[in-house]
C-alpha positions in Angstrom: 0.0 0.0 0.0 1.3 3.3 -1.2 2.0 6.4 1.4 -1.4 8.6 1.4 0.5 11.7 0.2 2.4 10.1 -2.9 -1.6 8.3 -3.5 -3.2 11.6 -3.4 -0.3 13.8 -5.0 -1.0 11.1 -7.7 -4.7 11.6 -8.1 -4.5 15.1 -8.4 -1.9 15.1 -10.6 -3.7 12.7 -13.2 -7.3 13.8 -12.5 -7.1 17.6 -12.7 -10.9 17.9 -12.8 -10.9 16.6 -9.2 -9.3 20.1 -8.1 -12.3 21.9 -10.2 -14.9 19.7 -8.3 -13.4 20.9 -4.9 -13.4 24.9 -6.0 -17.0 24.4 -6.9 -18.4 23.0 -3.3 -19.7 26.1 -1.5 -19.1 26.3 2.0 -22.1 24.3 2.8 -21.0 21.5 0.7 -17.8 21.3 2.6 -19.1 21.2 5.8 -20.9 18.3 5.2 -17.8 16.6 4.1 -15.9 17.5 7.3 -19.2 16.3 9.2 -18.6 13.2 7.4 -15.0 13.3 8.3 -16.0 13.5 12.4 -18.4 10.9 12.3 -17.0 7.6 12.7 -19.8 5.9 10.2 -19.0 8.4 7.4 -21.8 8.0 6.0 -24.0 10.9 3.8 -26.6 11.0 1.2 -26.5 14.1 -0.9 -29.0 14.9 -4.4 -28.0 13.1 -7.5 -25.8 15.3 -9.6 -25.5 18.2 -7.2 -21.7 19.4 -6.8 -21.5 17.2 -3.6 -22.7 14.1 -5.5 -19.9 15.1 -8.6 -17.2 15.6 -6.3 -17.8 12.3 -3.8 -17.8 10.5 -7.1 -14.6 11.6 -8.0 -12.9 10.0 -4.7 -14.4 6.7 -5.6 -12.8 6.3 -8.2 -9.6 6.6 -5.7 -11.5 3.7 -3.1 -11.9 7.2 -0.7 -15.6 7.2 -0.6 -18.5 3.9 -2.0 -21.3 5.3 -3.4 -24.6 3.2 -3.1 -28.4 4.4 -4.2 -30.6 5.7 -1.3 -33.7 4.1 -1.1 -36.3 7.0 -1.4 -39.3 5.5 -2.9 -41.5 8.5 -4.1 -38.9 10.9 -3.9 -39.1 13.6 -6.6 -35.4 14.0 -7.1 -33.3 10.7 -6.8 -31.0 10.8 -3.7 -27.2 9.0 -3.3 -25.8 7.7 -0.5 -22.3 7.7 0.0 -19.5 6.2 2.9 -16.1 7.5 3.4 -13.7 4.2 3.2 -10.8 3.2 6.0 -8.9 4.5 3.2 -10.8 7.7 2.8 -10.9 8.6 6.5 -6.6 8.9 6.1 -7.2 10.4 2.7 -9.5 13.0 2.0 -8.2 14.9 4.9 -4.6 15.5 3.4 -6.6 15.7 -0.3 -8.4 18.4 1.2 -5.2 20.5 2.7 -3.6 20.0 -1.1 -6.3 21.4 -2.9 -6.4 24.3 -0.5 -3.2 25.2 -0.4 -2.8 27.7 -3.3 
């Protein structure tokens, strides 16, 4: 298993669209990430295709987050659920410090 920084330097480096996904989560939509981060289950749900749901999917790609359907039955707008990995908890953290660090 690789070092978290090189794995993350890595990502970012070959999926530059994953630093344009961070810069276009509001405040709001960070928060909820950090929540995510403090809570030991990790677990969210967030709206299809909102900038949440766009960025979570790029850190599965990565084995950071699993994204699973949320069973809303009747819902008007299809919802997502998503879990931070063991790997994500160590992760996203550092991701995040990169990507903010201009």
């Amino acid at each position: 298993m690789r070092p978290v920084y090189v794995e993350i330097t890595e990502a970012i480096a070959h999926d530059p669209e994953m630093a344009i996904l961070y810069g276009a989560l509001s405040h709001g939509d960070r928060s909820i990430l950090f929540a995510l981060l403090d809570n030991d289950a990790g677990v969210g749900t967030t709206i299809s295709g909102s900038a949440n749901d766009q960025f979570w999917y790029s850190l599965t790609k990565y084995g950071w987050m699993a994204r699973s359907d949320a069973p809303f039955p009747g819902a008007p707008i299809q919802m997502v659920n998503y879990r931070i990995t063991d790997r994500g908890f160590r992760a996203i953290p550092a991701l995040i410090c990169k990507l903010q660090t201009p």
